[in-house]
DRENTORNU-887833 format. One record per residue (C-alpha): residue number from 1; residue in one letter; z, y negated, x negated. Coordinates in steps of 0.2 Angstrom, whole numbers. Each point is the difference from the previous one (the first is absolute). Example, Ala and Ser with C-alpha at 12.3 -4.5 7.8 and 13.67 -1.06 7.14 Angstrom:
BEGIN
{1, a, {39, 22, -62}}
{2, s, {-3, -17, -6}}
! end
This chain:
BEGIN
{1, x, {575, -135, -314}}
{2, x, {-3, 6, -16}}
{3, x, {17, 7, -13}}
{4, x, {-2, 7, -15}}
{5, x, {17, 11, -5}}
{6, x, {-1, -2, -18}}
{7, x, {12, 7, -14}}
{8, x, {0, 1, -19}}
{9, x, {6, 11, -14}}
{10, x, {4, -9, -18}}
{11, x, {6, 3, -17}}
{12, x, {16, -8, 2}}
{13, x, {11, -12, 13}}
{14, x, {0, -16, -7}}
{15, x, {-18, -8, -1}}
{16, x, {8, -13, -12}}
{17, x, {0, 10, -13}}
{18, x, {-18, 2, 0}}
{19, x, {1, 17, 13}}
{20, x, {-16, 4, 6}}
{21, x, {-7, 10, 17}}
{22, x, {-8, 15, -4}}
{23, x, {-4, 6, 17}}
{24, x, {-4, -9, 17}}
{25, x, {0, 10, 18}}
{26, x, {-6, -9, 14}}
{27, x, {-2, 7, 19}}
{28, x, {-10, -10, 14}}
{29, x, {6, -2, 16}}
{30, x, {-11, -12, 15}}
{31, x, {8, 0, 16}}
{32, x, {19, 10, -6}}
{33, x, {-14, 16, -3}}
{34, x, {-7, 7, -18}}
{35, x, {-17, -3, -3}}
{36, x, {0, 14, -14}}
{37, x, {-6, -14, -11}}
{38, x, {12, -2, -18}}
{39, x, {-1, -5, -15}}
{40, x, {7, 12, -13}}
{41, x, {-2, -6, -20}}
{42, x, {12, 8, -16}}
{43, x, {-2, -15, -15}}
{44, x, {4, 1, -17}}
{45, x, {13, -13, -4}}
{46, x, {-3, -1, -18}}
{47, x, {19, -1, -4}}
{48, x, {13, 16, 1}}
{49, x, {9, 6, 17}}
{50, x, {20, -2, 0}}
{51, x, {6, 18, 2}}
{52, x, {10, -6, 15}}
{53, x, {-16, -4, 9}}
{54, x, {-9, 15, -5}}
{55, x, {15, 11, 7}}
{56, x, {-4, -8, 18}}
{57, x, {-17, 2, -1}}
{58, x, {-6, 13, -13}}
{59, x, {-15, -8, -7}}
{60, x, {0, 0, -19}}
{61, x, {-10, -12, -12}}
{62, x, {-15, 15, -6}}
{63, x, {-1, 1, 19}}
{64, x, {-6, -17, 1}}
{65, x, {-8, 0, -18}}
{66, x, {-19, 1, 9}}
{67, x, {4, -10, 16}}
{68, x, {-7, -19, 2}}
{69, x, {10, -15, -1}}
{70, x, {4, -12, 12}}
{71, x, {-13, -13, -4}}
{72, x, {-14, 15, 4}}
{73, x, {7, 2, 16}}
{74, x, {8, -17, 6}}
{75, x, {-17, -6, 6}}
{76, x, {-4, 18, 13}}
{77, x, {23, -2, 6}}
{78, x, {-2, -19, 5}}
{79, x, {-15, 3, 10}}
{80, x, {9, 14, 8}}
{81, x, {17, -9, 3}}
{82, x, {-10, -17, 4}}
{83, x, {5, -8, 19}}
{84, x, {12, 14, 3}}
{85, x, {19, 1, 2}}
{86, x, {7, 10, -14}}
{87, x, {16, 12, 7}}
{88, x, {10, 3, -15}}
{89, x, {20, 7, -1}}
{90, x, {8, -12, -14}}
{91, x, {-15, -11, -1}}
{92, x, {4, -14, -12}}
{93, x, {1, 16, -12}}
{94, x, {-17, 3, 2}}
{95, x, {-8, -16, 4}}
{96, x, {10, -5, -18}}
{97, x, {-11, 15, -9}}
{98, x, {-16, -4, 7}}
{99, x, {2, -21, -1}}
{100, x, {6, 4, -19}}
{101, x, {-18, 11, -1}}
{102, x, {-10, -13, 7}}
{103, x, {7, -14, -10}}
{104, x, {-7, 12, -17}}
{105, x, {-16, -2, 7}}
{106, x, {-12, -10, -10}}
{107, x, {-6, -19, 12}}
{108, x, {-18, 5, -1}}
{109, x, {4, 14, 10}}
{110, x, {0, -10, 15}}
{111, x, {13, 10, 10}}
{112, x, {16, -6, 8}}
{113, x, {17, -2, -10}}
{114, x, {11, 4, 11}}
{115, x, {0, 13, 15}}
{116, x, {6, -14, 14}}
{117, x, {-17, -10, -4}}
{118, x, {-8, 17, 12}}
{119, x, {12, 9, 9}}
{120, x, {16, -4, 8}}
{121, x, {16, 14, -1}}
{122, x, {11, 7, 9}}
{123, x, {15, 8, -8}}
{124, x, {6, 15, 8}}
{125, x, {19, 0, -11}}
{126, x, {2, -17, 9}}
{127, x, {-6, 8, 16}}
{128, x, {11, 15, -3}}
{129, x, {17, -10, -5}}
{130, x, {-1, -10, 16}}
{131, x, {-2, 14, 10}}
{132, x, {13, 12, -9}}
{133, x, {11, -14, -9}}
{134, x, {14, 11, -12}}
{135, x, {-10, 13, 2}}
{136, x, {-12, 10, -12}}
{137, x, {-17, -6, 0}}
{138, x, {-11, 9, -16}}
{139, x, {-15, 8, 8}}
{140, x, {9, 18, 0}}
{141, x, {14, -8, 11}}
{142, x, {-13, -5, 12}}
{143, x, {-9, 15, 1}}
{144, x, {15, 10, 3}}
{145, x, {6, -15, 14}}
{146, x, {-18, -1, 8}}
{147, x, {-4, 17, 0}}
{148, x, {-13, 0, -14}}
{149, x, {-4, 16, -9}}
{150, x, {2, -5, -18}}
{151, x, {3, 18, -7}}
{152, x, {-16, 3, -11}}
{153, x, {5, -18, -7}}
{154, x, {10, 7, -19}}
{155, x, {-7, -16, -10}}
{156, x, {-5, -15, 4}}
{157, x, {-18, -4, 2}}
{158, x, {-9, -15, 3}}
{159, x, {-10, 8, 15}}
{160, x, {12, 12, 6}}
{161, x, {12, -12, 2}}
{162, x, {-12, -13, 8}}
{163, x, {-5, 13, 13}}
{164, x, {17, 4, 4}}
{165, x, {5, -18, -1}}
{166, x, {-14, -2, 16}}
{167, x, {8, 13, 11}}
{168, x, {16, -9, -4}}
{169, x, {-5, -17, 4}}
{170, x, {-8, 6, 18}}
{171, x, {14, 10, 4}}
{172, x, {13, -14, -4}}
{173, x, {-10, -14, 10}}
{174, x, {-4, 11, 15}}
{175, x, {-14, -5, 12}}
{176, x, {-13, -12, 0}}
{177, x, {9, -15, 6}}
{178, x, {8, -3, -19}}
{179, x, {-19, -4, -7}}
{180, x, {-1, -17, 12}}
{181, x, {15, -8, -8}}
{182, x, {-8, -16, -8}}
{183, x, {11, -17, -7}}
{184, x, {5, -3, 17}}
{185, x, {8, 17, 5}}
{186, x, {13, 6, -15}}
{187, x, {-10, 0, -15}}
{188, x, {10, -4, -13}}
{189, x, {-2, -4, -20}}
{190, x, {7, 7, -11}}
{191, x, {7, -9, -17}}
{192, x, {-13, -13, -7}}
{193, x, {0, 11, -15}}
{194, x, {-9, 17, 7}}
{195, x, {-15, -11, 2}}
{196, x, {-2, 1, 18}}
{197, x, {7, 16, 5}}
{198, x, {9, 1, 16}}
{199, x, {10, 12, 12}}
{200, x, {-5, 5, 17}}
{201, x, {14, -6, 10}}
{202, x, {0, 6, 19}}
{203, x, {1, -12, 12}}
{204, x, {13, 1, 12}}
{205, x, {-2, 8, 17}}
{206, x, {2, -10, 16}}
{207, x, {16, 3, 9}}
{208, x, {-4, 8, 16}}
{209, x, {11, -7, 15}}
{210, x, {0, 9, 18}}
{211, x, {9, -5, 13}}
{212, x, {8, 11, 14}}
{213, x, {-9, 7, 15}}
{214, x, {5, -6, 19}}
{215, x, {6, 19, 2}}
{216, x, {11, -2, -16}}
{217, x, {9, -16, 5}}
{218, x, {3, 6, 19}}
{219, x, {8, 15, -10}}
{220, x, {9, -14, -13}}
{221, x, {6, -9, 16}}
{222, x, {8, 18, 11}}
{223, x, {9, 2, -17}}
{224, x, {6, -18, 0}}
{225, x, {6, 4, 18}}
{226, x, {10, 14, -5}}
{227, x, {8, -8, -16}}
{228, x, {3, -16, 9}}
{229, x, {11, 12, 16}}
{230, x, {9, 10, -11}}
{231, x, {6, -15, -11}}
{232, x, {5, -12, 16}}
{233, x, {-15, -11, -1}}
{234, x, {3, -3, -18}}
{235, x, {-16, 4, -7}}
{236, x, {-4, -12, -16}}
{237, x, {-19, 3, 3}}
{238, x, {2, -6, 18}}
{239, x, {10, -15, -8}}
{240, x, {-11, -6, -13}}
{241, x, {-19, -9, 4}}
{242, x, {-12, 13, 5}}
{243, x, {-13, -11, -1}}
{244, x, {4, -1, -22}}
{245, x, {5, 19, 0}}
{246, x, {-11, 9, 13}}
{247, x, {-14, 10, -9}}
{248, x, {-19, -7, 4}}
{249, x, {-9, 12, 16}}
{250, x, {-14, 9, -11}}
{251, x, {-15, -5, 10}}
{252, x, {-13, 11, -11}}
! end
Protein backbone atom coordinates (compact mmCIF):
# COMPACT_ATOMS: atom_id res chain seq x y z
CA UNK A 1 0.00 0.00 0.00
CA UNK A 2 1.39 3.03 -1.02
CA UNK A 3 0.45 6.83 1.07
CA UNK A 4 1.77 9.87 0.25
CA UNK A 5 1.51 12.43 3.64
CA UNK A 6 1.37 15.54 1.76
CA UNK A 7 0.99 19.25 3.22
CA UNK A 8 1.31 22.81 1.84
CA UNK A 9 2.22 26.18 2.76
CA UNK A 10 0.25 29.27 0.98
CA UNK A 11 0.09 33.01 0.73
CA UNK A 12 -3.04 33.26 2.52
CA UNK A 13 -6.29 31.10 3.77
CA UNK A 14 -8.83 31.67 1.53
CA UNK A 15 -8.00 30.29 -2.06
CA UNK A 16 -11.07 32.23 -3.32
CA UNK A 17 -9.42 35.12 -3.28
CA UNK A 18 -7.02 33.98 -5.70
CA UNK A 19 -4.44 32.63 -2.68
CA UNK A 20 -1.76 30.60 -4.01
CA UNK A 21 0.62 27.56 -2.74
CA UNK A 22 4.04 28.40 -2.54
CA UNK A 23 5.44 25.33 -1.01
CA UNK A 24 4.38 21.54 -1.28
CA UNK A 25 6.07 18.77 1.22
CA UNK A 26 5.34 15.42 0.55
CA UNK A 27 6.73 12.09 2.45
CA UNK A 28 6.09 8.47 1.05
CA UNK A 29 5.20 5.79 3.06
CA UNK A 30 4.55 1.68 1.30
CA UNK A 31 3.61 -0.69 3.81
CA UNK A 32 2.91 2.10 7.15
CA UNK A 33 7.25 2.53 6.66
CA UNK A 34 9.09 5.75 4.84
CA UNK A 35 10.69 4.99 1.86
CA UNK A 36 13.06 8.20 2.25
CA UNK A 37 11.40 9.16 -1.05
CA UNK A 38 9.73 13.20 -0.91
CA UNK A 39 8.99 15.71 -2.88
CA UNK A 40 10.07 18.96 -1.65
CA UNK A 41 9.40 22.36 -4.05
CA UNK A 42 9.21 26.32 -2.80
CA UNK A 43 7.13 28.27 -5.84
CA UNK A 44 6.76 31.54 -6.67
CA UNK A 45 3.20 32.64 -6.48
CA UNK A 46 3.41 35.67 -8.51
CA UNK A 47 0.88 37.61 -6.02
CA UNK A 48 1.90 39.08 -2.34
CA UNK A 49 1.88 36.77 1.03
CA UNK A 50 -0.85 38.02 3.79
CA UNK A 51 1.33 39.01 6.83
CA UNK A 52 -0.74 36.43 8.75
CA UNK A 53 0.43 33.72 6.70
CA UNK A 54 3.93 34.71 6.72
CA UNK A 55 3.84 34.84 10.52
CA UNK A 56 3.16 30.93 10.61
CA UNK A 57 5.31 30.12 8.22
CA UNK A 58 8.27 32.63 7.66
CA UNK A 59 8.63 32.64 4.06
CA UNK A 60 8.73 36.09 2.41
CA UNK A 61 8.04 37.19 -1.26
CA UNK A 62 12.18 37.87 -2.22
CA UNK A 63 12.52 34.50 -0.78
CA UNK A 64 10.55 33.08 -3.47
CA UNK A 65 11.48 35.82 -6.05
CA UNK A 66 13.79 33.05 -8.11
CA UNK A 67 11.67 29.80 -7.17
CA UNK A 68 9.40 28.16 -10.15
CA UNK A 69 5.93 28.27 -10.38
CA UNK A 70 3.47 25.72 -10.22
CA UNK A 71 2.85 24.93 -13.80
CA UNK A 72 7.03 24.17 -13.89
CA UNK A 73 6.38 21.78 -11.40
CA UNK A 74 2.88 20.39 -11.64
CA UNK A 75 3.87 17.84 -14.19
CA UNK A 76 7.18 16.03 -11.83
CA UNK A 77 4.15 16.29 -8.21
CA UNK A 78 1.35 14.35 -10.09
CA UNK A 79 3.59 11.77 -11.26
CA UNK A 80 4.81 11.56 -7.75
CA UNK A 81 1.43 11.65 -5.95
CA UNK A 82 -0.26 9.52 -9.02
CA UNK A 83 -2.19 6.00 -7.55
CA UNK A 84 -1.29 6.83 -3.91
CA UNK A 85 -3.35 7.82 -0.95
CA UNK A 86 -2.70 11.19 0.09
CA UNK A 87 -2.70 11.65 4.25
CA UNK A 88 -3.26 15.00 4.83
CA UNK A 89 -4.59 16.95 8.41
CA UNK A 90 -7.44 19.36 7.19
CA UNK A 91 -7.46 18.06 3.78
CA UNK A 92 -10.03 19.89 1.80
CA UNK A 93 -7.65 22.94 2.66
CA UNK A 94 -5.15 21.54 0.65
CA UNK A 95 -6.77 19.68 -1.86
CA UNK A 96 -8.78 23.28 -2.54
CA UNK A 97 -5.12 24.94 -3.07
CA UNK A 98 -3.79 22.41 -5.42
CA UNK A 99 -7.40 21.69 -7.32
CA UNK A 100 -7.42 25.84 -7.70
CA UNK A 101 -3.51 25.33 -9.09
CA UNK A 102 -4.48 22.82 -11.46
CA UNK A 103 -7.52 24.48 -12.70
CA UNK A 104 -4.80 27.65 -13.84
CA UNK A 105 -3.29 25.26 -15.86
CA UNK A 106 -3.38 25.75 -19.44
CA UNK A 107 -5.65 22.33 -21.49
CA UNK A 108 -2.79 21.50 -23.69
CA UNK A 109 -0.98 20.62 -20.68
CA UNK A 110 -2.52 17.42 -20.68
CA UNK A 111 -2.52 17.02 -16.85
CA UNK A 112 -5.48 16.20 -14.44
CA UNK A 113 -7.74 18.92 -13.11
CA UNK A 114 -8.44 17.90 -10.10
CA UNK A 115 -6.34 15.71 -7.53
CA UNK A 116 -9.33 13.07 -6.97
CA UNK A 117 -8.93 12.08 -10.90
CA UNK A 118 -5.15 10.15 -9.19
CA UNK A 119 -5.24 9.76 -5.89
CA UNK A 120 -7.73 9.18 -3.29
CA UNK A 121 -7.40 10.93 0.51
CA UNK A 122 -7.69 10.51 3.64
CA UNK A 123 -8.06 13.18 6.06
CA UNK A 124 -6.34 12.87 9.35
CA UNK A 125 -8.55 16.08 11.18
CA UNK A 126 -11.61 13.92 10.41
CA UNK A 127 -9.62 10.86 11.74
CA UNK A 128 -8.57 12.97 14.61
CA UNK A 129 -12.15 14.43 15.65
CA UNK A 130 -13.62 10.93 15.83
CA UNK A 131 -11.21 9.76 17.77
CA UNK A 132 -10.83 12.71 20.17
CA UNK A 133 -14.25 14.35 19.67
CA UNK A 134 -14.30 18.01 21.85
CA UNK A 135 -10.89 17.74 22.02
CA UNK A 136 -7.98 19.47 20.32
CA UNK A 137 -6.88 18.21 17.20
CA UNK A 138 -4.13 20.77 15.27
CA UNK A 139 -1.02 18.69 14.68
CA UNK A 140 0.78 20.19 17.80
CA UNK A 141 -2.08 18.71 20.00
CA UNK A 142 -1.40 15.42 18.36
CA UNK A 143 2.06 15.30 18.85
CA UNK A 144 1.80 16.28 22.37
CA UNK A 145 -1.14 13.39 22.76
CA UNK A 146 0.71 10.65 20.66
CA UNK A 147 3.91 11.26 21.92
CA UNK A 148 5.54 12.93 18.83
CA UNK A 149 8.58 15.05 19.34
CA UNK A 150 7.47 18.21 17.60
CA UNK A 151 9.93 20.54 19.49
CA UNK A 152 12.37 21.81 16.47
CA UNK A 153 8.92 22.55 14.75
CA UNK A 154 8.96 26.90 15.49
CA UNK A 155 7.22 27.64 11.85
CA UNK A 156 5.38 25.87 9.84
CA UNK A 157 6.86 24.01 6.88
CA UNK A 158 5.47 22.15 4.08
CA UNK A 159 8.01 19.21 4.74
CA UNK A 160 8.51 19.41 8.28
CA UNK A 161 5.03 19.21 9.00
CA UNK A 162 4.44 16.42 6.39
CA UNK A 163 7.05 14.29 8.15
CA UNK A 164 5.68 14.96 11.46
CA UNK A 165 2.23 14.52 10.21
CA UNK A 166 3.53 10.68 9.10
CA UNK A 167 4.83 9.79 12.59
CA UNK A 168 1.29 11.09 13.68
CA UNK A 169 -0.70 9.19 11.44
CA UNK A 170 1.18 5.75 12.25
CA UNK A 171 1.01 6.30 15.83
CA UNK A 172 -2.76 7.31 15.73
CA UNK A 173 -3.71 4.16 13.55
CA UNK A 174 -1.55 1.64 15.44
CA UNK A 175 -0.80 -1.76 13.89
CA UNK A 176 -1.17 -3.18 10.66
CA UNK A 177 -4.56 -4.33 10.81
CA UNK A 178 -6.03 -0.52 10.09
CA UNK A 179 -4.28 -0.53 6.29
CA UNK A 180 -6.99 -3.61 5.35
CA UNK A 181 -9.99 -1.70 6.05
CA UNK A 182 -11.73 -1.38 2.33
CA UNK A 183 -15.68 -0.20 1.62
CA UNK A 184 -16.91 -3.28 3.44
CA UNK A 185 -14.99 -2.75 6.73
CA UNK A 186 -15.55 1.11 8.15
CA UNK A 187 -14.34 3.14 5.57
CA UNK A 188 -16.20 5.97 5.52
CA UNK A 189 -16.65 9.32 3.04
CA UNK A 190 -16.32 12.20 4.04
CA UNK A 191 -18.50 15.26 2.78
CA UNK A 192 -19.13 15.20 -1.11
CA UNK A 193 -17.43 18.46 -1.20
CA UNK A 194 -13.58 17.32 -0.12
CA UNK A 195 -13.50 15.54 -3.38
CA UNK A 196 -13.11 12.00 -2.05
CA UNK A 197 -11.39 12.45 1.00
CA UNK A 198 -12.26 10.02 3.81
CA UNK A 199 -11.64 9.07 7.59
CA UNK A 200 -10.28 6.03 8.77
CA UNK A 201 -12.76 4.72 11.02
CA UNK A 202 -11.75 1.48 13.14
CA UNK A 203 -13.99 -1.28 12.96
CA UNK A 204 -15.35 -2.56 15.94
CA UNK A 205 -13.81 -5.40 17.80
CA UNK A 206 -15.75 -8.59 18.35
CA UNK A 207 -17.03 -9.12 21.86
CA UNK A 208 -15.24 -11.97 23.36
CA UNK A 209 -17.72 -14.26 25.46
CA UNK A 210 -16.35 -17.21 27.83
CA UNK A 211 -18.18 -19.22 29.67
CA UNK A 212 -17.45 -20.76 33.20
CA UNK A 213 -15.18 -23.78 33.78
CA UNK A 214 -16.77 -27.14 35.42
CA UNK A 215 -14.46 -26.21 38.47
CA UNK A 216 -16.03 -22.68 38.76
CA UNK A 217 -19.63 -23.66 38.57
CA UNK A 218 -19.12 -26.68 41.22
CA UNK A 219 -17.65 -23.63 43.21
CA UNK A 220 -20.92 -21.32 41.94
CA UNK A 221 -23.10 -24.35 43.37
CA UNK A 222 -21.18 -25.06 47.19
CA UNK A 223 -21.87 -21.21 47.44
CA UNK A 224 -25.52 -21.56 46.45
CA UNK A 225 -25.61 -24.28 49.20
CA UNK A 226 -24.56 -22.01 51.78
CA UNK A 227 -26.81 -19.06 50.76
CA UNK A 228 -29.71 -21.27 50.13
CA UNK A 229 -29.07 -22.81 54.42
CA UNK A 230 -28.59 -19.87 55.94
CA UNK A 231 -31.67 -18.18 54.19
CA UNK A 232 -34.16 -21.31 54.98
CA UNK A 233 -34.30 -22.60 51.43
CA UNK A 234 -35.07 -19.29 50.04
CA UNK A 235 -32.44 -18.91 47.64
CA UNK A 236 -33.95 -16.83 44.52
CA UNK A 237 -31.28 -18.38 42.27
CA UNK A 238 -32.36 -21.85 43.26
CA UNK A 239 -36.01 -20.47 42.48
CA UNK A 240 -35.64 -19.12 39.12
CA UNK A 241 -34.81 -21.44 35.77
CA UNK A 242 -31.41 -22.54 35.78
CA UNK A 243 -31.48 -23.65 32.66
CA UNK A 244 -32.16 -19.53 31.29
CA UNK A 245 -29.61 -18.30 34.12
CA UNK A 246 -26.92 -20.92 34.47
CA UNK A 247 -23.65 -19.75 32.85
CA UNK A 248 -22.54 -21.89 29.67
CA UNK A 249 -19.59 -24.86 30.94
CA UNK A 250 -16.50 -23.34 28.87
CA UNK A 251 -15.47 -26.41 27.08
CA UNK A 252 -12.16 -24.70 25.44
Amino acid sequence: MRQIVLDTETTGLEVERGHRIIEIGAVELVNRRATGRTFHRYLNPERDIDEGARAVHGISSADLASAPRFADIAAEMLAFLAGAELVIHNAPFDIGFLDAELARLPEAAGLARRISALCTVLDTLALAREMHPGQRNNLDALCKRHGIDNSHRDLHGALLDARILADVYLAMTGGQSTLALDASHGTAAADSRSGGVHALVRPAAGLVVRGASAEELAEHDRLLDLIDKASGGRCVFRQCDLDRVRPAVNHQ
